[in-house]
Each structure stands twice: as structure tokens, then as C-alpha cells.
N, C-alpha and C positions, 0 to 999 in steps of 0.2 A: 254562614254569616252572609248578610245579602250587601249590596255592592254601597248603602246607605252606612252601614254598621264599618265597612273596612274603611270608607274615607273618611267617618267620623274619627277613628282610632290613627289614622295617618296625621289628622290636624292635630291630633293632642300627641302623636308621638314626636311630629314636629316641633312643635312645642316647647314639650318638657327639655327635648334633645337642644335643642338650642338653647334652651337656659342653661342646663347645664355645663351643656361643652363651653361658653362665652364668659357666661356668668355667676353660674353658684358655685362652680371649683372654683373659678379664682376669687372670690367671695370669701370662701372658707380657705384659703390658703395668705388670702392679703392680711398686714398683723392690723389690726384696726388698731388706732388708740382708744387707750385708755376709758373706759366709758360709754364707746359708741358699737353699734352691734350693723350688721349689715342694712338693716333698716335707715337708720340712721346717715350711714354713707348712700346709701341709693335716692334719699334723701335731699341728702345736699348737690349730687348728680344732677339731680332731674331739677334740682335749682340753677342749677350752673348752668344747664342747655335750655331750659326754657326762657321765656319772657315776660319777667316781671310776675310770676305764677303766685294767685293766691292761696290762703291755707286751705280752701274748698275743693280746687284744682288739685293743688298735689295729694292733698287725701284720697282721692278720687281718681288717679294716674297710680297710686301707691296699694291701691284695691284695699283701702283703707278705713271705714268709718271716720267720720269728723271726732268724734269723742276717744275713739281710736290713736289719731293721729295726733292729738293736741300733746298730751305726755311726749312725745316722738319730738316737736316744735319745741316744746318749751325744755327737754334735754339739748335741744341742740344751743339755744338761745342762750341757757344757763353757763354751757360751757364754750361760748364766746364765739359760735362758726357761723352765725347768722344772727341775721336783728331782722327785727318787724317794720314795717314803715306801712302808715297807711294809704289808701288810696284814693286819689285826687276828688275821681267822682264820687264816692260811698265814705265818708270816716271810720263807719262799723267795722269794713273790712280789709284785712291784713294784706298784705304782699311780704314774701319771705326772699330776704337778700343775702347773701353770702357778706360773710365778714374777709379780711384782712386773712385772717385766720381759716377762714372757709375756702377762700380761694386757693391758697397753702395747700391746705387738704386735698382740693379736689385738684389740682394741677399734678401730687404726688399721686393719689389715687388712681387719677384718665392715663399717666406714662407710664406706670406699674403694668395698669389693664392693658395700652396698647403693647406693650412689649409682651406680654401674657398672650394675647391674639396672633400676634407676628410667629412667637413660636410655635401655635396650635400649625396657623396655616403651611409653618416653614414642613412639616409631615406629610404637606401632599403637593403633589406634581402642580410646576403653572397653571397647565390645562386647568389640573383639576378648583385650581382658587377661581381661574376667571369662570368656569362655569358656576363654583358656588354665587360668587357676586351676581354673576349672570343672570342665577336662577332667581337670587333671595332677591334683584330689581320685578325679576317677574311676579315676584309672590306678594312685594310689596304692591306694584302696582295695580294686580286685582282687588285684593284684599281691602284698598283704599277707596275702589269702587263699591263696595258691601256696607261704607260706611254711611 
């Protein structure tokens, strides 16, 4: 394997290994309500940390299709965790805002996940956390540069 093929397979093993270890076991371990599938919750997530994000954005951050993700919007809308609201300069298009009810959620959801994180790191030595942060500032701030 030439030295192109081993760092390709290091980016994707990085990758996978992070989502998982972070985020798809505790994904599949958290009880979702009723309804909503982890889509759904990554969803409302990535509403709750963004700004003001339209339906085109989060489809699009959710590796989504627009036709895709509309079903995904309008489950969430129907069952009361976000509302639509249009926006200032365009009327065509949407902005998705957390409800009452969606903040609920994702406030349960983010203290669930951090304490979910806390335990993973509480398995490895200080050292060893401040070098992952260490690292994952370094990997972020190349990788920022590639964009």
C-alpha cells in the first residue's frame, strides 16, 4: 500500500472512530422520544448551535438532500420541537427555530451527551485528554485551512 492509500484510510479511520466513540453509541444508547429517530435529534442539534440556519443549510450540514430532509422538517414541526419562520430578506425561504419544546429537548439531549463524553474521557489518563484536545485543536485548525 503506497504512503497516498495509508493516509487516505487514516482520514476515514479517524473519522468513523470519532463518530462513533462521541456520537453514534451514545445515539443508539440515548431513549429518543417517541417519534423521533437520531436524525431528527442531530437535527434539532445542529439548530440549537447554529444561527438562525435555513432548511437549505441544515439539509446540506445533515448530508442530506433537500427532498430528503423536508419529511425530517416537517416531523419535527408536526410534533411541536420547532416552527418555521421566514426570512427578512427572501419570504421563499425558511429559517428553522426551536420551539419551547425543542429547547427542552435539546438541553436534555446536550447534558445526557456531555456526561456520556465525561465518562468516555474519565478512562484515560489527564495527560492523555489534554493531548487528545491538543491534538483534535491541531487537526481542526489545518483542516480549516483545506477549506
Amino acid at each position: 500500500m503506497n504512503k497516498t492509500n495509508t493516509d487516505l484510510t487514516k482520514i476515514f479511520e479517524l473519522s468513523h472512530t470519532y463518530r462513533d466513540v462521541f456520537i453514534r453509541n451514545f445515539e443508539i444508547a440515548y431513549p429518543a422520544p417517541e417519534g423521533l429517530n437520531k436524525t431528527h435529534l442531530r437535527t434539532l442539534m445542529y439548530i440549537r448551535f447554529a444561527n438562525n440556519p435555513k432548511m437549505s443549510e441544515i439539509s446540506g450540514n445533515m448530508g442530506l438532500e433537500k427532498g430528503s430532509f423536508t419529511p425530517v422538517a416537517q416531523k419535527l414541526l408536526d410534533l411541536g420541537y420547532i416552527r418555521k419562520d421566514k426570512t427578512e430578506k427572501d419570504k421563499r425561504k425558511s429559517i428553522l427555530n426551536l420551539t419551547e419544546k425543542g429547547k427542552r429537548l435539546t438541553d436534555e439531549f446536550g447534558k445526557a451527551h456531555e456526561k456520556y463524553i465525561k465518562e468516555k474521557l474519565d478512562l484515560l489518563t489527564p495527560d492523555e485528554v489534554k493531548y487528545l484536545f491538543s491534538s483534535m485543536d491541531t487537526v481542526l485548525h489545518i483542516v480549516k485551512k483545506l477549506i
